[in-house]
ROROMAR-695313 format. One record per residue (C-alpha): residue in three letters; y, x, z. Coordinates in Angstrom, 1 decimal, always signed. Each point is the difference from the previous one (the first is absolute). Layout:
BEGIN
residuo_y_x_z
ala_Y_X_Z;
...
END
This chain:
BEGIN
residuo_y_x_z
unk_+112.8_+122.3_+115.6;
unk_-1.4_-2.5_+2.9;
unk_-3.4_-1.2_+0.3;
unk_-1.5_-2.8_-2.1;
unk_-2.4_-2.5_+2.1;
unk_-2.8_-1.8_-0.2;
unk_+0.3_-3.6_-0.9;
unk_-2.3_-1.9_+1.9;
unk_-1.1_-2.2_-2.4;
unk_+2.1_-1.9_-3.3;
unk_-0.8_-2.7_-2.4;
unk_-0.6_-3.2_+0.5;
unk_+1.1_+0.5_-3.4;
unk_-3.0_-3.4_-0.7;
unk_-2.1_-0.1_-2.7;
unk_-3.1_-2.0_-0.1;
unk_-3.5_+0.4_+0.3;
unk_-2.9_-2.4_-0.2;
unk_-0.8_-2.3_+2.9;
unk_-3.6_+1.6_+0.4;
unk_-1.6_+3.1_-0.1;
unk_-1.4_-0.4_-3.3;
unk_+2.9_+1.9_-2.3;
unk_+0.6_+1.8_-2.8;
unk_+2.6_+2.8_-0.7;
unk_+1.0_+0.2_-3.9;
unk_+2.8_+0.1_-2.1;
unk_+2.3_-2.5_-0.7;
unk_-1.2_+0.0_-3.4;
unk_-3.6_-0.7_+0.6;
unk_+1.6_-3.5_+2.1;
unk_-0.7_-3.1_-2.2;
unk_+3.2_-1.6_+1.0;
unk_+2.6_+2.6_+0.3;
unk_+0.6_+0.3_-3.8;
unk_+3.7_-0.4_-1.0;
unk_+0.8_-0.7_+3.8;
unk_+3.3_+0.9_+0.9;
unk_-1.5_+2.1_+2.7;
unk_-2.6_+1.7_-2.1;
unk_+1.2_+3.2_+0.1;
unk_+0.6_+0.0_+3.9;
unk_-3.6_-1.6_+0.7;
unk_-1.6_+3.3_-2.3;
unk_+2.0_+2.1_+2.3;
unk_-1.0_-0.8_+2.8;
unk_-4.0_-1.4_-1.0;
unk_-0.3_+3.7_-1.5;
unk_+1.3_+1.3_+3.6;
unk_-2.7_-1.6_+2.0;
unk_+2.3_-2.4_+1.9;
unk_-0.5_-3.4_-1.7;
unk_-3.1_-1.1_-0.8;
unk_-1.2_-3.3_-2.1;
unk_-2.8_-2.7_+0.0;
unk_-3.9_+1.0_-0.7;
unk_+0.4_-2.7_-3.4;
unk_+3.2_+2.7_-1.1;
unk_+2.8_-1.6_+0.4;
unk_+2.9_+0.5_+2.1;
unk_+1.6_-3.3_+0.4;
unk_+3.3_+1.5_+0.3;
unk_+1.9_-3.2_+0.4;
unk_-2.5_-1.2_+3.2;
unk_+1.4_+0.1_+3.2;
unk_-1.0_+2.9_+2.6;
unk_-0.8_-0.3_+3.2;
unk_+0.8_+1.8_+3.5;
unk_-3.7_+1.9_+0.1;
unk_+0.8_+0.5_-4.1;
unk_+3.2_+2.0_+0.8;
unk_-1.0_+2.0_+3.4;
unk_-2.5_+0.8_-2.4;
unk_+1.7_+1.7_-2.6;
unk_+2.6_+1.5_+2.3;
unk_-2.9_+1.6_+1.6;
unk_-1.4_+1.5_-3.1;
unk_+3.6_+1.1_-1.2;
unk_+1.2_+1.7_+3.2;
unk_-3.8_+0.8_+1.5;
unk_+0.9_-0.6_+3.8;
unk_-2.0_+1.2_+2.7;
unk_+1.0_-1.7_+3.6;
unk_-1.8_-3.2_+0.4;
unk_+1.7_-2.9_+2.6;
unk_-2.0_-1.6_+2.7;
unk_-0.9_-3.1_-1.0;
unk_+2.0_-2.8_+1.2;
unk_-0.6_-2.7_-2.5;
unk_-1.9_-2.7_+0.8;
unk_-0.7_-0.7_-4.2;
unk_-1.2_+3.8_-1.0;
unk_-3.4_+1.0_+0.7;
unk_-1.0_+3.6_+0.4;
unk_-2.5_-1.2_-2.7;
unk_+2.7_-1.5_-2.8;
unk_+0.3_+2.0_-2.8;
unk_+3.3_+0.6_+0.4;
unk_+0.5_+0.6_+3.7;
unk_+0.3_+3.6_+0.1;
unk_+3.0_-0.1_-2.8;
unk_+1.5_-2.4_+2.7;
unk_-0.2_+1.9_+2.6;
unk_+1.2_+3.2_-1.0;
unk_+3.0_-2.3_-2.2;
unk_+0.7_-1.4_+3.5;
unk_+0.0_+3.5_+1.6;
unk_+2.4_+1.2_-2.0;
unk_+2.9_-3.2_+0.7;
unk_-0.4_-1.2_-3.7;
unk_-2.2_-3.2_+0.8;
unk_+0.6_-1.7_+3.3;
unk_-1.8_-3.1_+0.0;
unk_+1.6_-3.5_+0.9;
unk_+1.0_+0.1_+3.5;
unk_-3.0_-1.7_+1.7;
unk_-2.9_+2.2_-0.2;
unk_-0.6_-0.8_-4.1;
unk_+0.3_+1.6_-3.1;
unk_-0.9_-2.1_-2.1;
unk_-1.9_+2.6_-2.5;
unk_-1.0_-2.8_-2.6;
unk_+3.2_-1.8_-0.4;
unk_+1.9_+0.9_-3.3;
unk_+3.7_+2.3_+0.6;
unk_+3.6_-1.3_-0.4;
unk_+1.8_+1.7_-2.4;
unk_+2.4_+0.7_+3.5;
unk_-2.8_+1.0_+2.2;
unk_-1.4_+2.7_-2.8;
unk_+3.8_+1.4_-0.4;
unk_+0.6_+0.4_+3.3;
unk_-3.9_+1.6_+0.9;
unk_+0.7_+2.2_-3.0;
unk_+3.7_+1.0_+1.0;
unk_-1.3_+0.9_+3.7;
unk_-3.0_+2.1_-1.4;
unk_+2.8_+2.4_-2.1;
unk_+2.4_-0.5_+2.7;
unk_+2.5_-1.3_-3.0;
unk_+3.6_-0.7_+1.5;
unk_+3.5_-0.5_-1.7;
unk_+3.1_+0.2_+1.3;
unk_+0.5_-3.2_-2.2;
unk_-2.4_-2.7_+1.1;
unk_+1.6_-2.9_-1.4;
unk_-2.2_-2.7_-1.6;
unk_+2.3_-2.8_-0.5;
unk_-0.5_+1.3_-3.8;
unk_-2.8_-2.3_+0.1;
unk_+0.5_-3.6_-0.8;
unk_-2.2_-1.1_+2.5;
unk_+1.0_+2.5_+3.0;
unk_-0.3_-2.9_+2.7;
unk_-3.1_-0.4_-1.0;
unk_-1.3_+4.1_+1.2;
unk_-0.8_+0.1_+3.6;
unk_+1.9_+1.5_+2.8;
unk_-2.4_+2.6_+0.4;
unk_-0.2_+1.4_-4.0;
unk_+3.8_-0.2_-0.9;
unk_+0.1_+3.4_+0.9;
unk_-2.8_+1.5_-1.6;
unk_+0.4_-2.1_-3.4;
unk_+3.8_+1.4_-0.1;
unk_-1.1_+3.5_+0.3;
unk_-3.0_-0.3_-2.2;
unk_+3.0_-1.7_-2.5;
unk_+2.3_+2.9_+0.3;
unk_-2.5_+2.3_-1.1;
unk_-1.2_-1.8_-2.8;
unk_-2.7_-0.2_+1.2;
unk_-0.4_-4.1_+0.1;
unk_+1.7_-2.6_-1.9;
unk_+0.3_-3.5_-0.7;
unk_+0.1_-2.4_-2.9;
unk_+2.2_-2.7_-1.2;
unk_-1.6_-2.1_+2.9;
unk_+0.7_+2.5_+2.8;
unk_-2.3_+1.5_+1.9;
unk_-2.5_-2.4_+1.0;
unk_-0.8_+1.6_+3.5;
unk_-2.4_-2.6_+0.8;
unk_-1.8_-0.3_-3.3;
unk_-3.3_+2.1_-0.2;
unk_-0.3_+3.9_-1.8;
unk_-1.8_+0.4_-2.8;
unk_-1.9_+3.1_-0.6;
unk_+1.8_+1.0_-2.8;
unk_+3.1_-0.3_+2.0;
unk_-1.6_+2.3_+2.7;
unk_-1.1_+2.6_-2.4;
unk_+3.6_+0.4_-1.3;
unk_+1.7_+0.3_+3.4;
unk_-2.6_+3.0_+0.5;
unk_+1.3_+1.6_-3.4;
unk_+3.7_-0.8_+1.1;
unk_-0.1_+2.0_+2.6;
unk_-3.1_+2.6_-0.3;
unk_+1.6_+2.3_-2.6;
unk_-1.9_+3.2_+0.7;
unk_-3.7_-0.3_+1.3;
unk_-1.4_+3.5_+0.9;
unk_-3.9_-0.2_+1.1;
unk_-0.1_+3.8_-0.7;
unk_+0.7_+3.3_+1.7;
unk_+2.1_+2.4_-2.2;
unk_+4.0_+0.3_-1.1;
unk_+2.4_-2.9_-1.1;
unk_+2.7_+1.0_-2.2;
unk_+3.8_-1.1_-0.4;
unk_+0.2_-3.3_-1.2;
unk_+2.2_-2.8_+0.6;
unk_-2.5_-3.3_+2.1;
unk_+1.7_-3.0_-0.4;
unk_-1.7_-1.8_+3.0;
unk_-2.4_+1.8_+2.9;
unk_-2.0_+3.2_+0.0;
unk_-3.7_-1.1_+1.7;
unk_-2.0_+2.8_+1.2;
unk_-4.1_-0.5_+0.5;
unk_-0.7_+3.8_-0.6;
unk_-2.6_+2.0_+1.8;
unk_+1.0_+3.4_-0.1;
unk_+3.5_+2.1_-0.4;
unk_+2.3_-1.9_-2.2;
unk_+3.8_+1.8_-1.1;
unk_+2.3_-2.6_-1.2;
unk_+2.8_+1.9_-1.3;
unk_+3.6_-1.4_-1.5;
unk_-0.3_-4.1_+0.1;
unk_+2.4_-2.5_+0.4;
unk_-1.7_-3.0_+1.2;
unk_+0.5_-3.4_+2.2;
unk_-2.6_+1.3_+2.5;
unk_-3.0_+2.4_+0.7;
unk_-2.9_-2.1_+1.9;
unk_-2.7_+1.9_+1.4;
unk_-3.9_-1.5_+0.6;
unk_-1.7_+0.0_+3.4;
unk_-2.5_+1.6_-2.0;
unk_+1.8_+2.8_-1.5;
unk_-0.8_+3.7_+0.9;
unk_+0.9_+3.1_-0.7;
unk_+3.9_+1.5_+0.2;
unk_+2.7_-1.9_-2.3;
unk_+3.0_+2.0_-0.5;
unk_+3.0_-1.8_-1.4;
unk_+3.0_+2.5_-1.6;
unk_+2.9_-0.5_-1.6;
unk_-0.3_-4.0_+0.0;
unk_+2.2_-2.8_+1.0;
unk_-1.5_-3.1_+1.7;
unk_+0.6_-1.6_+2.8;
unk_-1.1_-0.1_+3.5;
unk_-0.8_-3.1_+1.8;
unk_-1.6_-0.5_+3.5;
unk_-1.9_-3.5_+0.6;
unk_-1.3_-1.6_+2.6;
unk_-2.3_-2.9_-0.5;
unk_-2.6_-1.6_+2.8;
unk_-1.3_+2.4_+1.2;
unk_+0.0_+3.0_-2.3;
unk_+3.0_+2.4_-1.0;
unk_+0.6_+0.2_-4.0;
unk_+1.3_+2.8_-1.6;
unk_+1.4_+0.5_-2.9;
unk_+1.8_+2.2_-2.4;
unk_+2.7_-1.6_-2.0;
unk_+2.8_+1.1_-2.3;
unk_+3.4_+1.6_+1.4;
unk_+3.7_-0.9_-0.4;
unk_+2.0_+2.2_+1.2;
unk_-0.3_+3.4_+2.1;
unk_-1.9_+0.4_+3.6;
unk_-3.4_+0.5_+1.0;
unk_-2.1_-0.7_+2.8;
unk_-2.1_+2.1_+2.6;
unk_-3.6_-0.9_+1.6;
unk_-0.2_-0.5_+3.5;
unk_-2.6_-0.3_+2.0;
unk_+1.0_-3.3_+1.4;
unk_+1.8_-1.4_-3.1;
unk_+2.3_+1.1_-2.9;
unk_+3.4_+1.5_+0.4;
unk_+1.8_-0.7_-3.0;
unk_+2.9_+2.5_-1.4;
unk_+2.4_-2.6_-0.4;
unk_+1.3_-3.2_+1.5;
unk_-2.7_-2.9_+0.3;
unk_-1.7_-1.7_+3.4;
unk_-1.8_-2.9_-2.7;
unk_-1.4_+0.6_-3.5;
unk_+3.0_+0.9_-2.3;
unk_-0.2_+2.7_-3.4;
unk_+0.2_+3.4_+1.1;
unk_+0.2_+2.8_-1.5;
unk_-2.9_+2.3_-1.4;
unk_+0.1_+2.5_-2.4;
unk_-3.1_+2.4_-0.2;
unk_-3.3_-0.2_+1.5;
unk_-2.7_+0.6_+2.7;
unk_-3.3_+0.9_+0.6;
unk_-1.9_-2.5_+1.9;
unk_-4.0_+0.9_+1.1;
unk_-2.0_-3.3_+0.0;
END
């Protein structure tokens, strides 16, 4: 048995919300334009959640472009953090709508800003900048981070090769007969179905989770005990804003240990072999053979007291 953890945040996971205050949380079936949509049924998900919201005139405009505030937005309401930045940007006001979804997104290492004191909050998001904040909000890695799958790999930046390959090896991200298109905007739909890509198991409640088999990551917003007994999953993900005890037993995941800005990650993520790991006090001594992330074993569970 060792110790499960607290993840220190997760999800950049995008969606999209509106670009002011004004907002309306429905179904995807009470959207005027989302009808026959190839991402209908990922837009209903994730509307009857509470995480994407759509215009006061009821649409959804899934195939608009989203922008920087749009998606710290909606990673906010999907993983609820709770440590807000300093501000250092000279183009986000402590008055924007938006700026306290920044600031806690920039807290956590998932949106960084440009490099000289901007972030840019109205400007729409690259199809590589929203893979890359997404990957680095899961903490998704890949042994395999090739992208020269792509047609257009010379065209990805430097700086999200890495994060594109890893979000490609899980299946969580793919291209089209064109490629990529790193530097072409995201849509909102396109958002909304990374979310459900990876987000295959959204607990919001206390209680017990049973055996079942989670293609994609386990995210945990529960306030109060929660037993999760018998998955196999790509990851467990806990909220800044959980609470309570979750016990994990009898489960295979695996473990990864992130460290982005300024913040450590945490997560849980599927095993492949035997091993285990121990808490320190000063770090994580692992039962087998790594000094960088690799897979190591976990079979079992934890209790870990948020």
């Amino acid at each position: 048995m060792s110790k499960t953890r607290r993840a220190l945040s997760a999800i950049l996971a995008i969606a999209m919300v509106l670009s002011t205050l004004s907002v309306v949380t429905v179904s995807a079936a009470a959207f005027d334009d989302t009808t026959g949509h190839w991402a209908e049924a990922a837009i209903d998900t994730w509307s009857d959640r509470g995480v994407i919201q759509g215009y006061g005139d009821g649409t959804f405009r899934p195939d608009d472009s989203i922008t920087r505030a749009e998606v710290a937005t909606v990673l906010n309401n999907v993983l609820s953090y709770t440590t807000v930045s300093s501000n250092t940007f000279s183009d986000v006001a402590s008055s924007d709508w938006f700026a306290d979804a920044v600031l806690k997104l920039n807290a956590a290492g998932v949106l960084n800003g440009n490099g000289d004191g901007t972030m840019t909050p109205n400007s729409n998001m690259t199809r590589e900048e929203a893979t890359t904040a997404i990957a680095r909000a899961f903490g998704v890695t890949a042994f395999d981070t090739s992208i020269t799958q792509y047609s257009d790999y010379a065209q990805i930046s430097d700086w999200a090769a890495e994060s594109i390959g890893a979000m490609t090896a899980n299946g969580y991200v793919q291209g089209d007969a064109n490629g990529f298109r790193p530097q072409d905007t995201i849509t909102r739909a396109e958002i909304v179905t990374i979310i459900d890509n990876i987000v295959k198991l959204y607990i919001t409640e206390p209680g017990t989770v049973d055996a079942q088999y989670v293609s994609g990551i386990v995210v945990v917003k529960s306030n109060g005990d929660l037993t999760i007994n018998g998955i196999i999953a790509d990851g467990i993900v806990i909220s800044e804003s959980a609470s309570g005890t979750v016990t994990v037993s009898g489960s295979r995941y695996q473990f990864a240990d992130h460290q982005l800005g300024r913040r450590r990650y945490r997560r849980f993520e599927q095993d492949s072999g035997p091993g285990g790991y121990t808490e320190t006090r000063s770090g994580y001594a692992y039962g087998c053979s790594r000094t960088t992330y690799r897979y190591c074993g976990q079979y079992g569970g934890g209790k870990l007291r948020l």
